[in-house]
N, C-alpha and C positions, 0 to 999 in steps of 0.2 A: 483458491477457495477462501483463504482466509481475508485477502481484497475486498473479495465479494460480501463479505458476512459484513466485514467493516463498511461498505457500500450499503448493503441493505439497513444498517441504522439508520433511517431517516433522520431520526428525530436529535442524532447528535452533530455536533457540529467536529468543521473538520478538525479543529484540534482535538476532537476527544478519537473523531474516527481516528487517528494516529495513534493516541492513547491504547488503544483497543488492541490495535494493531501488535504495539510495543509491548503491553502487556501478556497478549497472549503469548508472546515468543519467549519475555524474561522472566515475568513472572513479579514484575515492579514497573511502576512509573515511570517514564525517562524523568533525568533533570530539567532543568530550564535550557540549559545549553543545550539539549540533545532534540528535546521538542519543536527549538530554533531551528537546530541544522535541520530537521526533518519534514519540518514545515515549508520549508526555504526548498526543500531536494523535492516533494509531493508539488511545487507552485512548476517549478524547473523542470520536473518530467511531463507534468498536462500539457507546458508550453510547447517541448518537444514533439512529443508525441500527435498533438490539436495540428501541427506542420507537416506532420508523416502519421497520417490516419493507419494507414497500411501494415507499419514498424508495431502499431499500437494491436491491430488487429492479429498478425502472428505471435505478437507474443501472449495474446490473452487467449489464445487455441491452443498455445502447446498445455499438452494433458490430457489422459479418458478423459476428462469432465467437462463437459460445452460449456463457453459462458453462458450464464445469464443474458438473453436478449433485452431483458426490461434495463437493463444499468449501461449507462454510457460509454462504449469503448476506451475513450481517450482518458476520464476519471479510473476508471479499470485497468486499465494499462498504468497508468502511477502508481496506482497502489499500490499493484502487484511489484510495479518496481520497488516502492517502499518498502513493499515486506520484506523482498531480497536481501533489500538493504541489511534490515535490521535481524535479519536469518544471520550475517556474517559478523553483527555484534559480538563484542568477547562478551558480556552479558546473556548472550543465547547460547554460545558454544556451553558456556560452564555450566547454563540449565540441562543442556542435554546429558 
């Protein structure tokens, strides 16, 4: 769900959709370094996933919540990886 919100910014670009992402979990910015890696892991999972449509497609169905049909599978599937990601941040555990 929160992929998708980050997805439905059109109008931001993908570093800030990261941004977004990153904020909503910690509650701050990443640094430069963290923006890097996460940029770098968002480029590495589309690629993945754009190779195995399918990988992308189960895991953007696990949950009540149906995707969004209007947002691109394989960008939705990153995401969602991304957020994972940044869900195991010591930065997000210590928000919780």
């Amino acid at each position: 769900m929160l992929a998708e919100k980050a997805l439905e910014q059109t109008a931001l670009s993908t570093e800030q959709k990261i941004d977004f992402v990153f904020r909503r979990l910690t509650a701050r910015d990443p640094d430069a370094r963290e923006a890097k890696i996460l940029k770098g892991l968002l480029r590495e999972q589309a690629a993945l996933f754009a190779k195995e449509p399918e990988r992308a497609r189960k895991l953007i169905e696990v949950g009540d919540k149906k995707p969004d049909p209007a947002l691109d599978v394989i960008q939705l599937a990153a995401m969602t990886a991304l957020a994972q990601t940044v869900m195991n941040f010591d930065a997000t555990v210590w928000k919780r």
